[in-house]
MARSE-12459 format. One line per field, with one value per residue (C-alpha): residue number from 1; x, y, z. Coordinates in steps of 0.02 Angstrom, whole numbers, plus 50000, padded with zeros to 5 digits. Example, Ala and Ser with C-alpha at 12.3 -4.5 7.8 and 13.67 -1.06 7.14 Angstrom:
residues 2
kekol c(1 / 2)
x c(50615 / 50684)
y c(49775 / 49947)
z c(50390 / 50357)
//
This chain:
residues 121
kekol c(1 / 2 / 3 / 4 / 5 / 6 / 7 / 8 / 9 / 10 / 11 / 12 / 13 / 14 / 15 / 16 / 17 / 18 / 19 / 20 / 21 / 22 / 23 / 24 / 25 / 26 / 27 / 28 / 29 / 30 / 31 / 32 / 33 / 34 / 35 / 36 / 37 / 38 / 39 / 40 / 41 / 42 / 43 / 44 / 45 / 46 / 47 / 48 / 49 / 50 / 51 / 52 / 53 / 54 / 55 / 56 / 57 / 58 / 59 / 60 / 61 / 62 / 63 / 64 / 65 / 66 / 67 / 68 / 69 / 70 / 71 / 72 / 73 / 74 / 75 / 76 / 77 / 78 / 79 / 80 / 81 / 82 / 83 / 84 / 85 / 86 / 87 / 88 / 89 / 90 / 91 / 92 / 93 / 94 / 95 / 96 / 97 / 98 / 99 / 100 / 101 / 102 / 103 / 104 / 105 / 106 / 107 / 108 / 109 / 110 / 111 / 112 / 113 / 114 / 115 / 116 / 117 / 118 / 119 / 120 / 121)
x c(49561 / 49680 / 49633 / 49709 / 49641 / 49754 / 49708 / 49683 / 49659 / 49766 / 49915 / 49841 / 49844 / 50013 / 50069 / 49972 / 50098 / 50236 / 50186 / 50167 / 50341 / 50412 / 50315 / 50245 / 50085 / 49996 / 50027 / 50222 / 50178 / 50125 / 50291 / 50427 / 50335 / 50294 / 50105 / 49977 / 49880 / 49738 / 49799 / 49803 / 49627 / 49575 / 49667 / 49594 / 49410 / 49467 / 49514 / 49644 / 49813 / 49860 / 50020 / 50162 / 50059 / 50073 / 50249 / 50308 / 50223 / 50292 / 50467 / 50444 / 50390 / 50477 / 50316 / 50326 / 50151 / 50135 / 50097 / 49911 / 49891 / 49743 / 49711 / 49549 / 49565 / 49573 / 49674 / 49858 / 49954 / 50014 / 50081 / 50003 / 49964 / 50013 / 50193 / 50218 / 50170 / 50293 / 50435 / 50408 / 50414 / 50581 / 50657 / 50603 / 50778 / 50664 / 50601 / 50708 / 50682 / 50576 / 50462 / 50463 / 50399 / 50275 / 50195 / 50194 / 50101 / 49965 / 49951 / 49910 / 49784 / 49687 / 49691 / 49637 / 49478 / 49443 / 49464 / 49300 / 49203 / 49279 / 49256 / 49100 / 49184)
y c(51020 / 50842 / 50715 / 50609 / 50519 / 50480 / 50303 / 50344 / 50154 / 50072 / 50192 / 50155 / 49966 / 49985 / 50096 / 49951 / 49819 / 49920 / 49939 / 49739 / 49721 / 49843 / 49757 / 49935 / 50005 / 50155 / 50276 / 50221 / 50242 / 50410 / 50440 / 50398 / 50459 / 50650 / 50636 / 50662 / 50504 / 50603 / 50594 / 50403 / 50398 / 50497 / 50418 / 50232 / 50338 / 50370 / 50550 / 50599 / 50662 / 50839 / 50862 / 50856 / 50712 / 50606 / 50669 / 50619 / 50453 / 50428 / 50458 / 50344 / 50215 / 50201 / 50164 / 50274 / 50377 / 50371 / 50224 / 50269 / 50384 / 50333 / 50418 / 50468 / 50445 / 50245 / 50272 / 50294 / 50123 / 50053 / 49914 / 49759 / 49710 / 49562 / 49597 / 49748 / 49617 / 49484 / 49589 / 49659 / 49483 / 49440 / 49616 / 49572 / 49545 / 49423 / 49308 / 49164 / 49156 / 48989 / 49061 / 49209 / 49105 / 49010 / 49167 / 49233 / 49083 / 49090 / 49271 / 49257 / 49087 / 49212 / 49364 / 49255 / 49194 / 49345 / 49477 / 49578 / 49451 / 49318 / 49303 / 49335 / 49482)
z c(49448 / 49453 / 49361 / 49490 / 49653 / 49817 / 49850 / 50051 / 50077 / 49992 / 50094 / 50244 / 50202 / 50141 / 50325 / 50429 / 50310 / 50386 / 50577 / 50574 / 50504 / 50647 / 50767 / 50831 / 50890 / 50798 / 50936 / 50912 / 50743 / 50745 / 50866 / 50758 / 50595 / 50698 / 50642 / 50770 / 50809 / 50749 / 50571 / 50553 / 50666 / 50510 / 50372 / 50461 / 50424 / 50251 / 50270 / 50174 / 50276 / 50262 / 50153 / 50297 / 50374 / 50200 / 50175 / 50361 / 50351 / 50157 / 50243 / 50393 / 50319 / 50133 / 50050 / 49871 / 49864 / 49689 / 49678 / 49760 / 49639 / 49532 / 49357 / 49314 / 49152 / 49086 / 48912 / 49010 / 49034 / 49201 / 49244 / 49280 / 49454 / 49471 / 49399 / 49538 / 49660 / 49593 / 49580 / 49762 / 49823 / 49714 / 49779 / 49963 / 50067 / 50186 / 50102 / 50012 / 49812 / 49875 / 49985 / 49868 / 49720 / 49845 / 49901 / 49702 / 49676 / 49826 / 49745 / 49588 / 49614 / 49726 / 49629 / 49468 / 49592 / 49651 / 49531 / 49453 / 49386 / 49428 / 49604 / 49706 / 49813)
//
């Protein structure tokens, strides 16, 4: 058995991130990816997608799966949050290195509200 959980969520989160970008629906979605609509209905539900389905969409869309991979066990090091997030905003082609910093900024003031016990989420 894995010791390893697909974070269905956050991938969908991270495929809806995507569709805004392109400006596209989720049936043209499931079009230009060749899923079924069915599969993101499902993966919306929480359902994980079938192998090809994640694959295809993983493809489409450029978003690297392993990083939804969540280890069951707590003793292996990953990196921090908030550094993935800073360096995605530095490495993002669209955004200036002013807005870049602005939005690391916003980021981490929320995230320092907000995270477990912190916040009241």
């Amino acid at each position: 058995m894995s010791n390893q959980r697909f974070d269905t969520e956050g991938f969908y989160a991270a495929l809806d991130g995507t569709r805004e970008a392109k400006n596209l629906t989720w049936k043209q979605v499931a079009k230009k990816s060749g899923v079924a609509a069915s599969t993101l209905t499902r993966m919306r539900q929480g359902k994980r997608p079938d192998i090809d389905g994640l694959a295809a969409l993983a493809s489409w869309s450029g978003v690297d799966v392993k990083k939804f991979y969540r280890p069951a066990e707590e003793g292996r090091p990953k990196a921090e949050p908030l550094a993935e997030i800073t360096a995605l905003l530095r490495a993002d082609r669209n955004l200036s290195e002013e807005s870049a910093k602005a939005l690391d900024t916003m980021l981490k003031s929320a995230y320092k509200h907000m995270r477990k016990g912190r916040g009241k989420t």
